[in-house]
N, C-alpha and C positions, 0 to 999 in steps of 0.2 A: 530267637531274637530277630533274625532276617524278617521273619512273618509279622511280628508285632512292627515291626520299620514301616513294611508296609500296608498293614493297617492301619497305623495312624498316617501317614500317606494319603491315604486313602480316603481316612476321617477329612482332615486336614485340607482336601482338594474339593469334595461336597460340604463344608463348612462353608468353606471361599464361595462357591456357586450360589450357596442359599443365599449370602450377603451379600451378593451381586445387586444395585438397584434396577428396582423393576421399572423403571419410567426415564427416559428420556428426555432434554429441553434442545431445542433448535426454535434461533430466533428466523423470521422470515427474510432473503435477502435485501428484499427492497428498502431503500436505505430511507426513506421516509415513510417509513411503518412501523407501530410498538405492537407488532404481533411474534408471539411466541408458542411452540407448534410442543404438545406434550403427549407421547408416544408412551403407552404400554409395551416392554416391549415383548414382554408373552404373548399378548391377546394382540396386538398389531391396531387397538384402538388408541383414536388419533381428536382430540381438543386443540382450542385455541384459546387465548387470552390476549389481550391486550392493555394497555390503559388508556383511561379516559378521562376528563376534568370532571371535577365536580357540577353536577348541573348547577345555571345560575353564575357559576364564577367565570369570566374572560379570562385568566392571565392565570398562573400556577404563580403562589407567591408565600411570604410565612402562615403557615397556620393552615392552608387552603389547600387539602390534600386531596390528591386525585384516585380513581377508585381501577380495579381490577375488575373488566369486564371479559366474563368467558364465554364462551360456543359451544354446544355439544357438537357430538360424533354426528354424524346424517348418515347417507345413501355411500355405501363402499368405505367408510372412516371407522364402524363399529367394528367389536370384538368379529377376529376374522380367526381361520383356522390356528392352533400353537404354530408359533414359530418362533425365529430369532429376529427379531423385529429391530430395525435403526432408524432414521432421519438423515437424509443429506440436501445441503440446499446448492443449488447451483452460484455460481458465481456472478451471476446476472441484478446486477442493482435497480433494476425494475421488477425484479419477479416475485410476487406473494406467495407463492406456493413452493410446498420441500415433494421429495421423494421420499414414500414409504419401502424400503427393500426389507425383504425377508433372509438373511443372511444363508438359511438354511437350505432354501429351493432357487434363489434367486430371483424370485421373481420381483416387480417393483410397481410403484402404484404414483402419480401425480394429485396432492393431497390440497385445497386450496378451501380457504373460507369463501364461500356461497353466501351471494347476496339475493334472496325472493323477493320479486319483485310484483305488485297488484296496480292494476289501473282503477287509479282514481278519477276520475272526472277526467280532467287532459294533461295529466301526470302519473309517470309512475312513483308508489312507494314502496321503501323496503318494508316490508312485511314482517322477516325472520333473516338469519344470517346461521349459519352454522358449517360447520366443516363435511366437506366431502370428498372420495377420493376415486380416482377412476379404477376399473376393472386390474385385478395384478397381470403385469405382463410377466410369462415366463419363459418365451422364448422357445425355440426348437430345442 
């Protein structure tokens, strides 16, 4: 009987883990931004989304619905080694970018939407935009 307790114990504890969600939402701290930062948290790959107006319309009003514009992963934001992947954003109401930590190694990563920029005649334009995140730090 004691064995069968903790077999389903045991069922019962990899059950819960399977149905753990695999992803993530942390919105960005800056407090005048609709960016929201979407973390796998196995693969430690890292999106953004935002919203946006409807092109053509000025003002958000009845009827006039605005759209969900996302980012892919870029340079250091894609599928990185398994881990235990989180989001933390700092307390700073200017800051667009969160921390990627790896719960497992520690280490952590500085994740921010990237804006490409191209010289056009005697301006720049953005080009592409997409999320990128610096090298993991893991410390001594």
């Amino acid at each position: 009987m004691r064995r069968l307790l903790m077999l389903l114990a045991a069922l019962a504890a990899a059950t819960g883990a399977a149905a753990a969600p695999q992803y993530e939402f942390l919105a960005a701290p800056q407090i005048n931004l609709s960016l929201v930062y979407r973390l796998d948290k196995l693969t430690g790959d890292v999106i953004a989304c935002q919203y946006a107006h409807n092109p053509g319309k000025t003002d958000i009003e009845p009827g006039a619905f605005g759209v969900t514009v996302c980012y892919r992963s870029g340079d250091g934001a894609t599928k990185q080694e398994p881990g235990d992947y989180g989001l933390i954003a700092t307390r700073h109401e200017q800051e667009g970018g969160v921390f990627r930590v790896d719960y497992r190694t520690g280490a952590l990563s500085i994740c921010y939407l990237y804006f490409q920029r191209e010289k056009q005649g005697d301006r720049d334009v953005i080009t592409d935009q997409y999320v990128v995140c610096t090298p993991p730090y893991k410390g001594p």
